[in-house]
N, C-alpha and C positions, 0 to 999 in steps of 0.2 A: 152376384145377382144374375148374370150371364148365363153361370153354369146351373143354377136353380130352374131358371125360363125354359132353358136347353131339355134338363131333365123332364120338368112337368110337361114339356112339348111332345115329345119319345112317348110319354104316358097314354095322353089324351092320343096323339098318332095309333100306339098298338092298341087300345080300347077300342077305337071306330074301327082299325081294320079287324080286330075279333069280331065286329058286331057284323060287319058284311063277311065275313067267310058266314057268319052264322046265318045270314040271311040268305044268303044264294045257294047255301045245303039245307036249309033244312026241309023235313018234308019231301026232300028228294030222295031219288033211288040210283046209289051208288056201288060202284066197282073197287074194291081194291086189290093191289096189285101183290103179293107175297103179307098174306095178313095172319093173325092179329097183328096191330100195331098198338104199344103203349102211350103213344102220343094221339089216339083218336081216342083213348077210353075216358069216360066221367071219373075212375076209380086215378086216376094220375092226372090232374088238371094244372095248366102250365103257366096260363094269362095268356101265352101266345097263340093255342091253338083252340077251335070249340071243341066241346066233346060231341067229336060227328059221329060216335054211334051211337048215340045218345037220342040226338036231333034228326037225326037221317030217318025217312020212309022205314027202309034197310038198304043194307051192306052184303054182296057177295063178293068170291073173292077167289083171287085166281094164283095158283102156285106150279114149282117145275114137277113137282113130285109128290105123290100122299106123304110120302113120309120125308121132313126136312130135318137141317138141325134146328128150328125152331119151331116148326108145327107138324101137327097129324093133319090126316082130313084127308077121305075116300072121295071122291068125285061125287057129287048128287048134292043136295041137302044136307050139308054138315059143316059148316063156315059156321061156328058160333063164337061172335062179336060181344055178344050179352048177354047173360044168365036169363033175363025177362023177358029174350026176344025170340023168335020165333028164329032157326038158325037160316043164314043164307045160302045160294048157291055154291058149292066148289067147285072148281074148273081144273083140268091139268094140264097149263099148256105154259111154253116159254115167256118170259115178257118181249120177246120178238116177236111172237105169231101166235096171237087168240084166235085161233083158226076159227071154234065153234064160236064165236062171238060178232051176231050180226053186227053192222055198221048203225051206229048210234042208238045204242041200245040203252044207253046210262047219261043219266043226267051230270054226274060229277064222277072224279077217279081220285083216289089215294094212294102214294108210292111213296112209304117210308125207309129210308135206306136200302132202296133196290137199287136203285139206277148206278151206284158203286159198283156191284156186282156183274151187271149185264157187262159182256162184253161188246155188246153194237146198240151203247144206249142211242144213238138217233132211230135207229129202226124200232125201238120199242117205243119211243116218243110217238114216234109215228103211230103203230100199232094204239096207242093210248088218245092218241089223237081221232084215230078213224073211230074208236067204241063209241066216242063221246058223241051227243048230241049236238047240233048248232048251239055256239054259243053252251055249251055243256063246260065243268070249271074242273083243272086238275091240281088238287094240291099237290108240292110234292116235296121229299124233305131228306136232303141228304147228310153224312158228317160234316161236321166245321173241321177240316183238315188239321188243325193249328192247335189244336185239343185233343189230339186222341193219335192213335198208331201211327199213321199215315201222315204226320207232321214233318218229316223227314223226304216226303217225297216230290219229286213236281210237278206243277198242275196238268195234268193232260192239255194239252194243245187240241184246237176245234180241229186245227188240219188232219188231227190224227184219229178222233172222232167221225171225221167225214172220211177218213180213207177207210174204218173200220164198215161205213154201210156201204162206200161203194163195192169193196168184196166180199158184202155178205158176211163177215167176218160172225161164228157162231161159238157157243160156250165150250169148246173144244179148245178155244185161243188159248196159247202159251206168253204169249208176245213178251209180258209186262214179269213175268216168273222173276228173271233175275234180280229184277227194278226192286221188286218185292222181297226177297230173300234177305236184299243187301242195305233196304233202307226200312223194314217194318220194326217198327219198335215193340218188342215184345217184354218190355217191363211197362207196356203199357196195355199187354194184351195178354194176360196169364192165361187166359181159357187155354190161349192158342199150343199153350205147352212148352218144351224144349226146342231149341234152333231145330233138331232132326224130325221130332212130331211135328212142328208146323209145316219144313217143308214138307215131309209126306201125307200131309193135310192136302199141301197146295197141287201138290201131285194129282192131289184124288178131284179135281176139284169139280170135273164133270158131274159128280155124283156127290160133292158137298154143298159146289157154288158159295164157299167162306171167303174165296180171295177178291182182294177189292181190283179190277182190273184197271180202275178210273180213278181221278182224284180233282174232284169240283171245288170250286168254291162260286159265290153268290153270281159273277159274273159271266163265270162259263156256265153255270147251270141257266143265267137270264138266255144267253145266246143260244144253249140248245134247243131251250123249248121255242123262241121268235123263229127260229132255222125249221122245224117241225111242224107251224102251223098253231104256236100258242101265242098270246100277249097275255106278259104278263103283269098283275094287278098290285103288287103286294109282295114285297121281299124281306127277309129279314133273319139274322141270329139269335137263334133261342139258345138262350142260358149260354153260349159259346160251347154248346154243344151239336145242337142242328143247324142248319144251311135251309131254309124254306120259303117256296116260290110259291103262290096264289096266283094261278092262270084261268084264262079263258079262252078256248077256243075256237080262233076265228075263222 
């Protein structure tokens, strides 16, 4: 009876907190950070996440390059989020430094498996932090380590995160190459190819940005964004496949 109570409790918990992410986006005009993301579309719906581009004002969206391995998209008006939507802003700039992006310009921010990537995710917290509004909300949703390639490796340490902003540390970093080589599970990651394609993948990585330089889980992702200037509202595992924080910017 315990574990029935247990269960039905988990339910009605991720129901209400669906219904407030739904209420604090919708209607607003949001940022994302390296988009499309398939966990914001109505076309993939999860229980745990709304479909914010669905509910959202709109969604612009901001990447390192027009051309990635996951998306196209020229700078100007060509972020298309929805086939029915009018497309959003594109941006070309690091998730360290949205240069052209005044200070709270955006009501909410969305970061789906970036902040793995970044190599100085507190400085792009930050930078995520300054876009937003007072009180403006960031979702943000990284791997559940313990499910996927990176099961093997261990957790990044905050010390090693805060040594990475105090030297500016920028997507050039190697640091983490070996760590990666010797622990990436690649019968979990076919895309990535042969042990010698991936590392000259990771080689390239300036101009791929595929290597995961970090490795979060729900507690060091809670501490970066509180360290950055978020509280956050709302944590949780989807499917044991994402790690995702609901913040607010205080």
């Amino acid at each position: 009876m315990t574990g029935i109570f247990s269960k039905v409790h988990r339910r009605i918990r991720r129901l209400w907190n669906y219904r407030r992410i739904e209420r604090a986006l919708q209607g607003k005009r949001g940022l994302e950070i390296g988009g499309p993301s398939a966990v914001f579309s109505p076309a993939t719906p999860n229980g745990f996440i709304p479909p914010v581009y669905a509910i959202a004002a709109s969604v612009d969206n901001c990447n390192f390059a027009t051309s990635t391995t996951w998306s196209q998209g020229e700078a100007g008006r060509t972020f298309r989020y929805l086939p029915n939507r009018e497309p959003g802003l594109q941006y070309i700039h690091n998730a360290t430094d949205l240069a052209s992006i005044a200070d709270g310009s955006y009501d909410f921010l969305l970061a789906s498996h970036i902040l793995e990537h970044v190599a100085n995710p507190l400085r792009a917290l930050q930078e995520f932090h300054r876009v937003l509004q007072p009180n403006g909300y960031a979702l943000v949703v990284v791997p559940n380590r313990l499910h996927m390639f990176d099961h093997r490796r261990p957790l990044t340490s905050f010390a090693h995160l805060q040594s990475d902003l105090a030297a500016n540390t920028d997507e050039s970093d190697m640091t983490h190459l070996e760590e990666i080589l010797a622990l990436h599970d690649l019968e979990m990651d076919k895309p990535a190819g042969s042990p010698e394609e991936f590392r000259e993948r990771c080689l390239h990585n300036l101009e791929t940005r595929c290597m995961h330089h970090h490795v979060f889980d729900l507690a060091s992702l809670d501490r970066a964004l509180r360290h950055t200037g978020f509280h956050p509202l709302y944590s949780t595992d989807v499917w044991g496949i994402h790690v995702l924080i609901f913040a607010r910017r205080t």
